[in-house]
C-alpha positions, 0 to 999 in steps of 0.5 A: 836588631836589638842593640848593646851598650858599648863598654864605658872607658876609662875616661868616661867612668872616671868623668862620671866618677868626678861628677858624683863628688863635686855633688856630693861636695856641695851637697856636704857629703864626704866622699869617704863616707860613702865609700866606707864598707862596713864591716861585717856586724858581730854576732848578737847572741841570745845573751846579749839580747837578754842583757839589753832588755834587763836594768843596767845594774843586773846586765853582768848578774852572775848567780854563784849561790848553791840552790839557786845554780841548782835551781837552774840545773833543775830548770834547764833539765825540764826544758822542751824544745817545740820542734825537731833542732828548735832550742829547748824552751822554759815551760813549767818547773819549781820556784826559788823564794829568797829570803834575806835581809836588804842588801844581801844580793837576792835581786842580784842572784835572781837576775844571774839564774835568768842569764844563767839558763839563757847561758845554758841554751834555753829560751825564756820569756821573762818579765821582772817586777818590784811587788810595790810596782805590780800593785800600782800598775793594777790598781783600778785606773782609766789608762791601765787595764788591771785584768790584762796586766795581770794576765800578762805576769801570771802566763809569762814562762819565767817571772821575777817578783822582787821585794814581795811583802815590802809593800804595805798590807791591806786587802788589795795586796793580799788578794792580788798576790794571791790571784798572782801566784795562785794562778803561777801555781797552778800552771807550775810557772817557774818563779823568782820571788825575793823577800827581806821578811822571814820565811815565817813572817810571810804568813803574817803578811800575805795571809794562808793562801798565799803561804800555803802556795809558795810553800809547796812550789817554791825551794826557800833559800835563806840568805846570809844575813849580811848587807853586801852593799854596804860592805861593798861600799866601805871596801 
């Protein structure tokens, strides 16, 4: 005959009860610790997760410029969702190169575009670079693989390419740009280029290829020629 627990009383539970807190107790443990219920988590939205993998700085980016909000518009239109109810992905669309002097607020814009689509609904698979930083991750070195490296920023969906031509001009940049965006081109991957040299000044120092290329996929945005960040400052 298969037998049944009797029902704890009162007394019982509240001996056993005062058992777990005096070892509690002597382990440290504060009792009102352990019956604290959290509460329930807050939503974490596609955009808080976005913020938490930019540079702290650009985590409130917001674009205002005209043809950069255009730019997104344009982008967020040719999304495609994988699947039926899936959210709509970044897959192809045209580039934005931002030309202006330093401070005017092109990293800024470029970073506001990314939490502007992200805004809009649409999954994107990003990556940012400085060019300075780029060159050096591919340079020949035993710890690094260049062809992997630049594997990874030329299939990235959506990529940020910060201050192209402020590093200085030798074979080595020429071709690595060109390989870049030559392979950004021919996949038709949106691009975020910002530049303080002239529009016509690129040619100079990236060579034909390249300007050839970022002449047909990119929308060229001059900016005003004004240093934000100083004037910022002396507000």
């Amino acid at each position: 005959m298969r037998r049944t627990r009797d029902p704890q009383t009162l007394a019982e539970s509240t001996t056993v009860l005062d058992r777990m807190a005096r070892i509690l107790a002597s382990r440290g443990i504060d009792q009102a610790v352990v019956d604290a219920r959290p509460e329930d988590p807050e939503p974490f939205s596609a955009l808080d997760a976005l913020s938490a993998g930019m540079l702290p700085r650009y985590r409130d980016a917001v674009a205002t410029h005209p043809q950069v909000l255009a730019w997104v518009r344009q982008v967020a239109a040719q999304a495609v969702a994988p699947s039926t109810g899936a959210r709509r992905q970044l897959t192809t669309g045209p580039s934005l190169l931002m030309a202006g002097v330093v401070g005017a607020g092109k990293t800024h814009e470029a970073y506001g575009a990314v939490r502007a689509l992200v805004q809009a609904g649409i999954g994107v698979r990003w990556r940012a670079t400085t060019a300075a930083d780029l060159y050096a991750e591919l340079r020949p070195s035993s710890d690094t693989d260049g062809e992997r490296v630049l594997a990874a920023y030329s299939r990235v969906p959506l990529l940020i390419l910060d201050d192209l031509g402020a590093a200085k001009s030798s074979e080595f940049v020429e071709e690595q740009t060109y390989r870049l965006i030559n392979r950004r081109y021919n996949h038709m991957l949106p691009t975020l280029i910002t530049t303080n040299l002239r529009i016509r000044d690129l040619k100079v120092h990236l060579g034909d290829r390249v300007s050839s290329r970022l002449a047909q996929m990119t929308t060229r945005v001059e900016f005003d020629e004004v240093d934000r960040r100083r004037l910022q400052r002396a507000a």
